[in-house]
VOGU-3710 file (C-alpha; in Angstrom, 3 decimals, decimal comma):
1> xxxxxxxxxx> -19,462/6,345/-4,161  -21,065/2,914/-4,032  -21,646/0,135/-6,467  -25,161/1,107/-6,962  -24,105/4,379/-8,048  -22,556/2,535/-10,924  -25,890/1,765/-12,311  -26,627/3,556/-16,258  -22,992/4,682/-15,929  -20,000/4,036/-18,508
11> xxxxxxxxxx> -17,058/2,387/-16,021  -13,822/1,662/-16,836  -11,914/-1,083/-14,936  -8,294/-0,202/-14,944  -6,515/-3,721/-14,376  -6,725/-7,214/-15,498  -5,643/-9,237/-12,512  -7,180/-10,197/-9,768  -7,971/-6,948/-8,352  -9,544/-6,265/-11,584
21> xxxxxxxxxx> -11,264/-9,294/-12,023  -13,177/-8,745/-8,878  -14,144/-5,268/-9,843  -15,333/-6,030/-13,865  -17,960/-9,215/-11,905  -19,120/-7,070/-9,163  -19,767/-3,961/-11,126  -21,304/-6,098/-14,357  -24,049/-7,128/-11,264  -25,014/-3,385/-10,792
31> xxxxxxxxxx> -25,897/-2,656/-14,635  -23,662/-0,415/-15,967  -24,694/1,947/-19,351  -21,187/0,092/-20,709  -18,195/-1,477/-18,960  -14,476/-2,252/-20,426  -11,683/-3,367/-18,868  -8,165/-1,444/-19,950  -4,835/-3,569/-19,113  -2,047/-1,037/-20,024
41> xxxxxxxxxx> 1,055/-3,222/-19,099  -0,220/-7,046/-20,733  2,770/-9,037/-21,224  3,588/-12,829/-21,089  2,853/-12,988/-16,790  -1,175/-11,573/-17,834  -3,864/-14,383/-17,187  -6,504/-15,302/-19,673  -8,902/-12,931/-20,400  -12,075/-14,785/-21,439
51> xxxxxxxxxx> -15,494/-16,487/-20,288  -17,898/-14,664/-18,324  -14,760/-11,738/-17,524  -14,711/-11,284/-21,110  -18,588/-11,313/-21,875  -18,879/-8,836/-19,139  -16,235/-6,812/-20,228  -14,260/-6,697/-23,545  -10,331/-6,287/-22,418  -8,601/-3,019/-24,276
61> xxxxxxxxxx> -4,849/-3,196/-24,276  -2,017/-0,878/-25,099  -2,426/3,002/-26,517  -6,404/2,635/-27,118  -6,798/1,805/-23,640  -6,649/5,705/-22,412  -9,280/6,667/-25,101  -11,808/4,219/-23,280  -10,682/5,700/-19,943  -11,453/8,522/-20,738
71> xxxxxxxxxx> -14,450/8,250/-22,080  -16,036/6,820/-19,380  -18,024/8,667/-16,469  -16,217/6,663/-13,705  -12,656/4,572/-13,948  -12,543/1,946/-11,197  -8,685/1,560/-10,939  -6,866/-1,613/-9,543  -4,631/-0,770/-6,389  -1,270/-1,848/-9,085
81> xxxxxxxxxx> -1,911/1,163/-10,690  0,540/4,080/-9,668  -0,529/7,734/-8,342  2,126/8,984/-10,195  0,922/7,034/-14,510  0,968/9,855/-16,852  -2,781/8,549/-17,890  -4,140/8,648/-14,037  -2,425/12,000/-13,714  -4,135/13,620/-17,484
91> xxxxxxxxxx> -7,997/11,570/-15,944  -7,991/13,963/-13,021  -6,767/16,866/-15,022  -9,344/16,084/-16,964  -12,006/15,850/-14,577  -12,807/11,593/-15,059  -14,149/10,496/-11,884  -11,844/7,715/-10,553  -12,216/5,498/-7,500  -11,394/1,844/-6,394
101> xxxxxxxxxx> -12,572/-1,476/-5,769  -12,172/-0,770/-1,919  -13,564/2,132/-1,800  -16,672/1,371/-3,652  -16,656/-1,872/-1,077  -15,699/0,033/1,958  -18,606/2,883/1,001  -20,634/0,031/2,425  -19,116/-2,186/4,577  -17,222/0,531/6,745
111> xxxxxxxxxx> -19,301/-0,114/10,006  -18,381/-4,056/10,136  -14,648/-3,333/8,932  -11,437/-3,509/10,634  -8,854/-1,760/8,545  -5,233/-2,535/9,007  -2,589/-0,951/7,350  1,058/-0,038/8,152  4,421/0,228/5,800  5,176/-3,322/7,851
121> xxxxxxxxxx> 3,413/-5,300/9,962  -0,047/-4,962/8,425  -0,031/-8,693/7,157  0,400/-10,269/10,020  -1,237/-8,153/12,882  -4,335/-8,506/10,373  -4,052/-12,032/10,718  -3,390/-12,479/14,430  -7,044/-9,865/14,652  -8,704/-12,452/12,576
131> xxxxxxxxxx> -7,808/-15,503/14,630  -7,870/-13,892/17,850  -11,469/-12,781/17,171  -12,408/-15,752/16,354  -11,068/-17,783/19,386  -13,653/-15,370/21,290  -16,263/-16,046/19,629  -16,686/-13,316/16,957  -16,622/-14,741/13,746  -15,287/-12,812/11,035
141> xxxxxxxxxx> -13,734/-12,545/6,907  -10,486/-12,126/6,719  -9,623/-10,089/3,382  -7,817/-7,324/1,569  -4,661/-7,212/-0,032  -3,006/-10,141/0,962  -6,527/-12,573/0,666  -9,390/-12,180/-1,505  -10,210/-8,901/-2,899  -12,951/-6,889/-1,226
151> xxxxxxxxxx> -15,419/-7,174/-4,092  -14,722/-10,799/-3,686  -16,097/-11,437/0,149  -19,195/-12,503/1,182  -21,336/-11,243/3,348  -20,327/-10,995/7,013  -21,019/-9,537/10,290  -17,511/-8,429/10,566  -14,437/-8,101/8,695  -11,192/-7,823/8,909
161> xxxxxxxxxx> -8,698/-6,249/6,096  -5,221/-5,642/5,117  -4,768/-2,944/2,920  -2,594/-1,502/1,164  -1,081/2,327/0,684  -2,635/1,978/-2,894  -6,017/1,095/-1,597  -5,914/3,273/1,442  -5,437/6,189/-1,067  -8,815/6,530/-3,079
171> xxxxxxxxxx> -10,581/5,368/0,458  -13,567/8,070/0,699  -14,837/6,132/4,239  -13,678/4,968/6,894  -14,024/1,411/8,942  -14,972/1,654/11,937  -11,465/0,650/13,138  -8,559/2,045/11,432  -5,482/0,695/12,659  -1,884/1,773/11,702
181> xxxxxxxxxx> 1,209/-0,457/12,452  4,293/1,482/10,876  5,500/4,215/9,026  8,625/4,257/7,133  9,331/5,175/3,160  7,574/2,982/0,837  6,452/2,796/-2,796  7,144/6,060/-3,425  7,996/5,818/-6,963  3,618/4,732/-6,952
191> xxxxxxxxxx> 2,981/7,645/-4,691  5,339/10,225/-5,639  7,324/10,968/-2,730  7,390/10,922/1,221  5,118/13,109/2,100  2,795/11,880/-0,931  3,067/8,329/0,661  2,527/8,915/4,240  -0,932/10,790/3,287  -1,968/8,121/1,164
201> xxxxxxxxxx> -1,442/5,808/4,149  -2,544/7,367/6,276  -6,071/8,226/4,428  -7,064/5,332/6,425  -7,911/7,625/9,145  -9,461/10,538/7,044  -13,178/9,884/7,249  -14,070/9,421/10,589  -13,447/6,103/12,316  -14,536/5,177/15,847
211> xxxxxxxxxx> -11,422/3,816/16,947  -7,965/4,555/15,387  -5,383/1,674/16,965  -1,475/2,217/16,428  1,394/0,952/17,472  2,722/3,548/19,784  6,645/2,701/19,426  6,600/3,593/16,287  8,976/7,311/16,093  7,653/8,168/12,063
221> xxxxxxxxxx> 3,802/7,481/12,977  3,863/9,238/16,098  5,513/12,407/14,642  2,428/12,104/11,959  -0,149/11,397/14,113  0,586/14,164/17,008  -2,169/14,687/19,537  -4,299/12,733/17,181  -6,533/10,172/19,549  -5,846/7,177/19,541
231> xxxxxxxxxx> -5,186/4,326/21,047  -1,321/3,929/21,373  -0,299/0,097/21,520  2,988/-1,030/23,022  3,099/1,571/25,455  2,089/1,327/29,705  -1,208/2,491/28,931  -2,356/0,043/26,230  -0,862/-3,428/25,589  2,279/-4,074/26,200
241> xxxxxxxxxx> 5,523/-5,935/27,254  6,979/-6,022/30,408  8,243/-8,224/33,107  5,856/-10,600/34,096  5,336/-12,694/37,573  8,373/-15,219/36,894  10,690/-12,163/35,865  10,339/-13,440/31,857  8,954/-10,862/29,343  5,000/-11,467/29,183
251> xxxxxxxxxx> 2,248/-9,449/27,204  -0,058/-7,299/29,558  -2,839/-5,229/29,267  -1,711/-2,028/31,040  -0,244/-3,561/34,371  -2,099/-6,357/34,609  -0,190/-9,633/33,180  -1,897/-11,725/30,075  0,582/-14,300/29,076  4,461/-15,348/28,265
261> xxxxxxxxxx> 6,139/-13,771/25,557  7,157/-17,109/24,706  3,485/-18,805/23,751  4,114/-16,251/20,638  5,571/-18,476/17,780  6,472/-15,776/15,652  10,418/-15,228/15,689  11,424/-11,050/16,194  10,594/-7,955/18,453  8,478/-6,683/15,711
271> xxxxxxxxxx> 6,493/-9,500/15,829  5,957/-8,950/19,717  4,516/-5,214/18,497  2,128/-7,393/16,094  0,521/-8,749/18,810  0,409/-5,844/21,116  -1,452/-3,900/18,143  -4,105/-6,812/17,633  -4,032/-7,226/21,306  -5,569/-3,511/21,362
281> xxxxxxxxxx> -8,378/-3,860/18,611  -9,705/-6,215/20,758  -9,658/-4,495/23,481  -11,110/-1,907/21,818  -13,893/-3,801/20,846  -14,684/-4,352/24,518  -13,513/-7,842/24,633  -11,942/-8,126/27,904  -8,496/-9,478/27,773  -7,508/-10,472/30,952
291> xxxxxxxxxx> -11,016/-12,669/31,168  -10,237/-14,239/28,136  -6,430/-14,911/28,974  -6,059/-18,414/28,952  -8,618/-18,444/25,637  -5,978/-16,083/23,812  -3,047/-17,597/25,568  -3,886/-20,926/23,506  -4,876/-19,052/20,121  -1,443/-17,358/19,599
301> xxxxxxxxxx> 0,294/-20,149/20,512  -1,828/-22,036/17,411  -0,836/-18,480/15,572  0,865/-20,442/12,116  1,788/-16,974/11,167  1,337/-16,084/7,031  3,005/-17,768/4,273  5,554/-15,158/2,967  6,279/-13,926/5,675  9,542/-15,306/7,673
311> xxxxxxxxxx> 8,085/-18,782/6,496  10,565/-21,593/6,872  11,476/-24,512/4,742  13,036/-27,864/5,728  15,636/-28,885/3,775  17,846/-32,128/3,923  21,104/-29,830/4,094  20,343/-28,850/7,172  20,515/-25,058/6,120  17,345/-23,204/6,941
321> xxxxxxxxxx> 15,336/-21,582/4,300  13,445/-18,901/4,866  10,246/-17,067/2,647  9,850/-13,431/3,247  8,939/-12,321/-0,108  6,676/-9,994/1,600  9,246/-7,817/2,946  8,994/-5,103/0,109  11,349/-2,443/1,542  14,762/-1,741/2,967
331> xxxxxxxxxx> 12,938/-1,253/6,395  10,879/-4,887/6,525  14,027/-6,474/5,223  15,935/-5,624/7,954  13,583/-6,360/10,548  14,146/-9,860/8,709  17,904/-10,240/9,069  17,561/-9,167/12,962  15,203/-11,997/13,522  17,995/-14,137/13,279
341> xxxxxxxxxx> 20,575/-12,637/14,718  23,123/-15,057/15,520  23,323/-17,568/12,918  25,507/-17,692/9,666  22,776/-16,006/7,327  22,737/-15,752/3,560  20,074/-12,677/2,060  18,951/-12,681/-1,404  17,446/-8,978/-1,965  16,226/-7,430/-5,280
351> xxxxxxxxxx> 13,054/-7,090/-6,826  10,959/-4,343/-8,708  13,637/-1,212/-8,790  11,358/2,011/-7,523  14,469/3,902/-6,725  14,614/3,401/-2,726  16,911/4,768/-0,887  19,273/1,664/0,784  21,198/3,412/2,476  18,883/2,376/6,163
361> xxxxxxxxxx> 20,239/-0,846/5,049  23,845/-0,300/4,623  23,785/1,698/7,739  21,973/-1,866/10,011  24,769/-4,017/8,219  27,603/-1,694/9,089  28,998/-4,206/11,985  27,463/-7,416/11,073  28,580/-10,297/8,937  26,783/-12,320/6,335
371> xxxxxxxxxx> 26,092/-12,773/2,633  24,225/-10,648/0,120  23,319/-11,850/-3,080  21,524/-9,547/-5,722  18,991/-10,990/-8,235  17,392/-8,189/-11,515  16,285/-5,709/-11,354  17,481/-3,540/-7,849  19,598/-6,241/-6,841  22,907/-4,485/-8,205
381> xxxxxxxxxx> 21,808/-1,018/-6,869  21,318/-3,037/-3,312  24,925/-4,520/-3,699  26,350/-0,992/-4,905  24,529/0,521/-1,607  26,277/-2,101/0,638  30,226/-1,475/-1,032  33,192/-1,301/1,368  31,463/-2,940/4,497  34,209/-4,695/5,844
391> xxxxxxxxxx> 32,071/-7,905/6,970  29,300/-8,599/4,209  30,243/-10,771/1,508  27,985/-9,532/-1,803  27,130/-11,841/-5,037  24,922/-10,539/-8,000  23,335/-13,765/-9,873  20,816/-13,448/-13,050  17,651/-14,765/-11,287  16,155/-16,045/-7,997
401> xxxxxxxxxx> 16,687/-20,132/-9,054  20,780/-19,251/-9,291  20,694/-17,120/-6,029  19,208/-20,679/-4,563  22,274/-22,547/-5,711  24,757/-20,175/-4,592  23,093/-19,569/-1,313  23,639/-23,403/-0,871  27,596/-22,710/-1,398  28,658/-20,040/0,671
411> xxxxxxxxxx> 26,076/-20,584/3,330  27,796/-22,289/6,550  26,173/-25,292/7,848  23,278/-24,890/10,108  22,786/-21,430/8,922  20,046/-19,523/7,121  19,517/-18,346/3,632  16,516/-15,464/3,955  14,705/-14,359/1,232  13,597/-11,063/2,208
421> xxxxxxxxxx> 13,862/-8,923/-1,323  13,786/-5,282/0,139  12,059/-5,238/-3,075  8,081/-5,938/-4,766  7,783/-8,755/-6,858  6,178/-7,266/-10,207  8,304/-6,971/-13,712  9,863/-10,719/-12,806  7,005/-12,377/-11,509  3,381/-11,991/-11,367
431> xxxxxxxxxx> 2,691/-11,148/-7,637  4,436/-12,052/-4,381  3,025/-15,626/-4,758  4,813/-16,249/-8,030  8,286/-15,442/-6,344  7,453/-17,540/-3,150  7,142/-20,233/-6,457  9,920/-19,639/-7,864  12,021/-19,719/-4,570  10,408/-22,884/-3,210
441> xxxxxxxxx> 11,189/-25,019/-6,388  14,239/-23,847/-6,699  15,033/-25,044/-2,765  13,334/-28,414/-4,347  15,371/-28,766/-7,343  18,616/-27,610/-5,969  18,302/-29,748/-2,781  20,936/-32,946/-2,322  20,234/-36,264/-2,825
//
């Protein structure tokens, strides 16, 4: 379905923020029969609903809001909202045709689209695609989840996304490069179980894309891919790393050597995968790598890596902070802690509670030391999960501002408090961004004199 099929239809846009924003502008454009918005979960974190938004599309809230769902020929659902709401669930039942914002996008844009997803990684091999293109000259938009929404970009030759499990899910096409990063269990309190979440995900691939790029180390992906082409990143036949001519680790493309592993900023092993992936896309795209060595030697070492993500923050202490607000699971957090491996480290976890299973966690922290502090609302299930290991220290504070101060107490000197929440944002704070807020003025506030 495309946005033009919209046109003489009654739509539904389920979602007021910015996913839904996007969606109630760009469908208004295509002359709808009658559009509404419907914001089931409006509390004091929702943004002003009013001005053109709200001439385009009066906002429904609370018990009403299904009525107008499901009256309408075709609900355009924001990613936020869960496989698994009772009102999605009795739509479908009831025959309402439902679709997203991406997938009305991608319906049209699939042939210029790079699609990235992954349960980690997809962030910031998405990013390193986008730059690295355009070092060699192939301008692109960068987009998705984690940038503007894809009823938000303009028009471009290429693109680039991140996207999500949610928006992979209602995905009826393709791009014309699907690449996967990781598989491990995610969200699947939104999905409604393993198996539920690893076909959402991997929905990316569904529809018929010219090139399907993965990361080839990865033991959950493989296992779901099987003999699936594709092309297999990481390993001696695509990108990888190996031993280069001075005996260091470098990147290479097959056997033949690209650059040091150390021109890559970015702190981690997994990070070294992020690069192999993107690596691959372009060399899928027929750019040749080891011509343009030097050219993409100089880009990743410019590589600022995402805000969010492992982002540190001076402070006067001398501690190191560290933003990884992005790291939404169990799985990410720990590739979080292992990037500094080493150093005294403090971890504040907690977040949105969608019932994970920590017990991944417990079992990477079994021999190391550090600090564990719990913030509302999964932060006391995370501390519970991590009981009776005989070298982490765990803390439960009421919010993220209190973990801050505490951190600054029990964390050595010259060592590193990590915010990496094994946990989403939403119920606390708005979105990711909001927490990355919160955290960074509390660092401020908190800092000495």
């Amino acid at each position: 379905m495309r946005l033009s099929d919209l046109r003489g239809r009654k739509v539904a846009v389920w979602g007021a923020g910015r996913e839904g924003r996007a969606a109630v502008t760009a469908i208004a454009a295509h002359g709808p029969a009658d559009l509404v918005a419907v914001d089931d979960s409006a509390n004091f974190l929702s943004l002003p609903w009013d001005g053109p938004l709200a001439e385009a599309a009066p906002l429904v809230t609370g018990d009403e809001g299904f009525a107008r769902l499901a009256a309408a020929d075709v609900v355009v659902r924001s990613p936020g909202v869960p496989q698994t709401h009772p009102w999605l669930i009795e739509l479908r039942r009831q025959g309402v045709t439902v679709t997203q914002g991406t997938s009305l996008w991608m319906a049209d844009h699939g042939e210029r689209t790079i699609g990235v997803t992954g349960s980690k990684g997809k962030s910031t091999t998405s990013s390193l695609i986008s730059h690295l293109l355009a070092a060699v000259d192939r301008p692109n938009v960068f987009g998705g989840n984690i940038g503007v929404p894809t009823l938000d970009l303009p028009d471009a030759e290429l693109y680039v996304l991140e996207l999500s499990s949610y928006q992979c899910s209602d995905l009826t096409d393709s791009p014309r490069v699907a690449v996967v990063t990781a598989l491990f269990p995610e969200h699947l309190d939104a999905h409604g179980g393993e198996r539920e979440y690893y076909r959402d995900k991997l929905n990316l691939l569904a529809y018929g894309p010219r090139t399907v790029v993965v990361n080839g180390t990865d033991p959950r992906l493989a296992f779901e891919l099987g003999d699936r082409a594709a092309v297999r990143a990481g390993t001696a036949d695509s990108v990888n790393v190996a031993a280069g001519p001075d005996g260091t680790p470098w990147f290479h493309r097959v056997d033949q050597p690209l650059f040091p592993r150390s021109v890559l900023p970015l702190v981690g092993r997994h990070n070294e995968g992020n690069l192999c992936v993107a690596l691959a896309v372009l060399d899928a795209l027929g750019i040749d790598l080891v011509d343009r060595k030097d050219t993409l030697a100089v880009a990743v070492a410019e590589f600022q890596g995402l805000a969010h993500r492992l982002t540190e923050i001076v402070d006067p202490s001398g501690l190191t902070f560290v933003d990884d607000t992005l790291a939404t699971s169990p799985y990410a957090a720990i590739h979080a802690i292992d990037a500094y491996d080493g150093r005294p480290l403090t971890v504040i976890v907690g977040g949105n509670d969608r019932g994970v299973d920590y017990t991944p966690l417990r079992e990477h922290l079994a021999e190391r030391e550090l600090t564990v502090i719990g913030i509302p609302d999964s932060g006391a299930r995370i501390v519970e999960a991590l009981d009776g290991l005989p070298k982490v220290r765990t803390e439960l504070v009421d919010d993220l501002a209190a973990a801050v101060q505490l951190a600054r107490q029990v964390t050595p000197a010259g060592g590193v408090v990590l915010l990496s929440p094994a946990a989403p944002s939403y119920g606390r704070f708005r979105n990711f961004e909001h927490r990355s807020e919160v955290f960074a003025e509390a660092i401020r506030t908190t800092a000495p004199a």
